[in-house]
Steps between C-alpha positions, in 0.01 A plus 500: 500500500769642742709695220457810568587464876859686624757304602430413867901661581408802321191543702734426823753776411168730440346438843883542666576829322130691597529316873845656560464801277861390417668316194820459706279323808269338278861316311624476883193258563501312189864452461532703217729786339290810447509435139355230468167613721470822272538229225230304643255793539555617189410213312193451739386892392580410140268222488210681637622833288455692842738651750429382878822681656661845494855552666541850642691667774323345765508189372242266312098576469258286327249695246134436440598165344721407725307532786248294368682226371736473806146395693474234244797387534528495880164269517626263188774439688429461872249269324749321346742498802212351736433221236847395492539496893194274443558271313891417564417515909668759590318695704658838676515497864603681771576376857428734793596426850256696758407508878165330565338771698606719191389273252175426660330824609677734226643321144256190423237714503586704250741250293182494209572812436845377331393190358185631306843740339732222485284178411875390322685542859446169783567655853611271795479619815739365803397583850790599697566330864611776761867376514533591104322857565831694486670294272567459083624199451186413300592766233892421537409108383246622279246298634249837514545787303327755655506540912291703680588598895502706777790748579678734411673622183872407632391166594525367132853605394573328133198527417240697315268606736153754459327628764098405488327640789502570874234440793412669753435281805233519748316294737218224354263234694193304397142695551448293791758572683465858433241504703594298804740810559202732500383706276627789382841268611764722626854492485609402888237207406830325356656467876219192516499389126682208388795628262564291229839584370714449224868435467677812379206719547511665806209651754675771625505765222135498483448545833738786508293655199181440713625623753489222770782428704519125469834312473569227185285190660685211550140265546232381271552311153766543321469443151777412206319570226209766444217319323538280821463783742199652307317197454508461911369922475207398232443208792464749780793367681664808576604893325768471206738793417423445107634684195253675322555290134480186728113573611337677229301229400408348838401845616278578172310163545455587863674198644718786677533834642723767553451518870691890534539790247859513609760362233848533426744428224666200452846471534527335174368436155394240265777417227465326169903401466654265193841441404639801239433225180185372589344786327647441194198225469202662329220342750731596827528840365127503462365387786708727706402788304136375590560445878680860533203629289271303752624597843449879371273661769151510297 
């Protein structure tokens, strides 16, 4: 029934070659001289009597044929490929260690995105504790593969490190307590708010850029971790100096408000960072070309 099917390594050394649009990286992959994927092509052409590849100057193109039966190809065998994971268990997967407040109000919300691409890729995610914030040693043990934090590029030497998006940072509160500081609120109405502050995020620079001449305060709650200090803002305990990527969602539902036009930069970014072989894995490689992709500004 099946006779006139290619061999399945011929069809490999097809879908290499037109991927690459190179015999010597398509014989790099498969572990092959050059030959012997020219030998393989040709006796895939010479079964079908049809050329699918032209070498030139600029390297290899596919023709009319090619083009169409490279589609084929591709489907037969990610079709394949996902059967086999099937069936023998082993199932791709890729570990990502991630702050909570990041993971919360910015990635799980959009993590369908990747799995209605990847349906062959398992993702686990690890919530971080605020002690491991600044360190790798999840990616050093390989216990994750993927980390994402908060810093700056030179805080992640040894490692591969791409730079997915910056806030800006302004002042948030809950509806309610928008309006216990009067309405329109004004900016000297944060000498009688209750400042809910953050660890390594800082009052002052706003109020600088707001002009109010207020020193850091050194009273109110002091939070270790983010989601905790916005959860106590969506609770109308107080005003939270929140990054922009942290909020989006709570302030689209309405459960808070920017309280002042007035925002600045953050001092640092959001980093997706993995050790230099980790993207040697197929599924690593694509899901952080999907969460680079992602973070784009729409």
């Amino acid at each position: 029934m099946f006779r006139k099917l290619p061999p399945l390594h011929a069809l490999a050394a097809f879908e290499a070659v037109a991927r690459h649009q190179s015999f010597a990286k398509a014989a790099e992959e498969l572990c092959l001289t050059q030959s012997a994927v020219s030998h393989r092509i040709r006796t895939l052409e010479q079964q079908f009597g049809a050329r699918f590849l032209v070498r030139g100057h600029a390297g290899v193109t596919l023709t009319a044929q090619g083009t169409y039966f490279l589609g084929v190809v591709i489907e037969a065998l990610s079709t394949l490929e996902r059967a086999c994971s099937r069936l023998s268990g082993d199932r791709k997967v890729v570990r990502l260690s991630v702050g909570p407040a990041f993971a919360r109000n910015w990635l799980v919300g959009r993590l369908g995105g990747f799995y209605r691409a990847h349906r062959d890729v398992d993702l686990e995610v690890h919530a971080i504790k605020l002690a491991q914030t600044g360190k790798l040693a999840c990616l050093k043990s390989g216990e994750a593969d993927v980390a994402i934090r908060y810093g700056s590029e030179a805080d992640w030497p040894g490692f591969r490190s791409v730079e997915l998006m910056r806030s800006d940072v302004f002042p948030v509160c809950s509806p309610g307590y928008r309006t216990a500081l009067g309405e329109p609120p004004e900016v000297r109405s944060l000498v009688r708010a209750t400042l809910l502050r953050l660890a390594r995020q800082p009052w002052k620079p706003w109020f600088e850029a707001a002009g109010l001449p207020c020193e850091e305060p050194d009273r109110g709650p002091l939070f270790s971790d983010a989601a905790l200090m916005l959860d106590a803002a969506v609770q109308g305990q107080g005003v939270a100096l929140a990054r922009s990527t942290l909020v989006e969602h709570d302030l689209a539902t309405g459960r808070l408000v920017q309280l002042f036009e007035t925002s600045i930069p953050s001092e640092c970014s959001y980093y997706a960072i993995s050790p230099p072989e980790g993207t040697r894995r197929a599924e690593v490689a694509s899901f952080l070309d999907w969460l680079i992709e992602t973070a784009q500004p729409a």
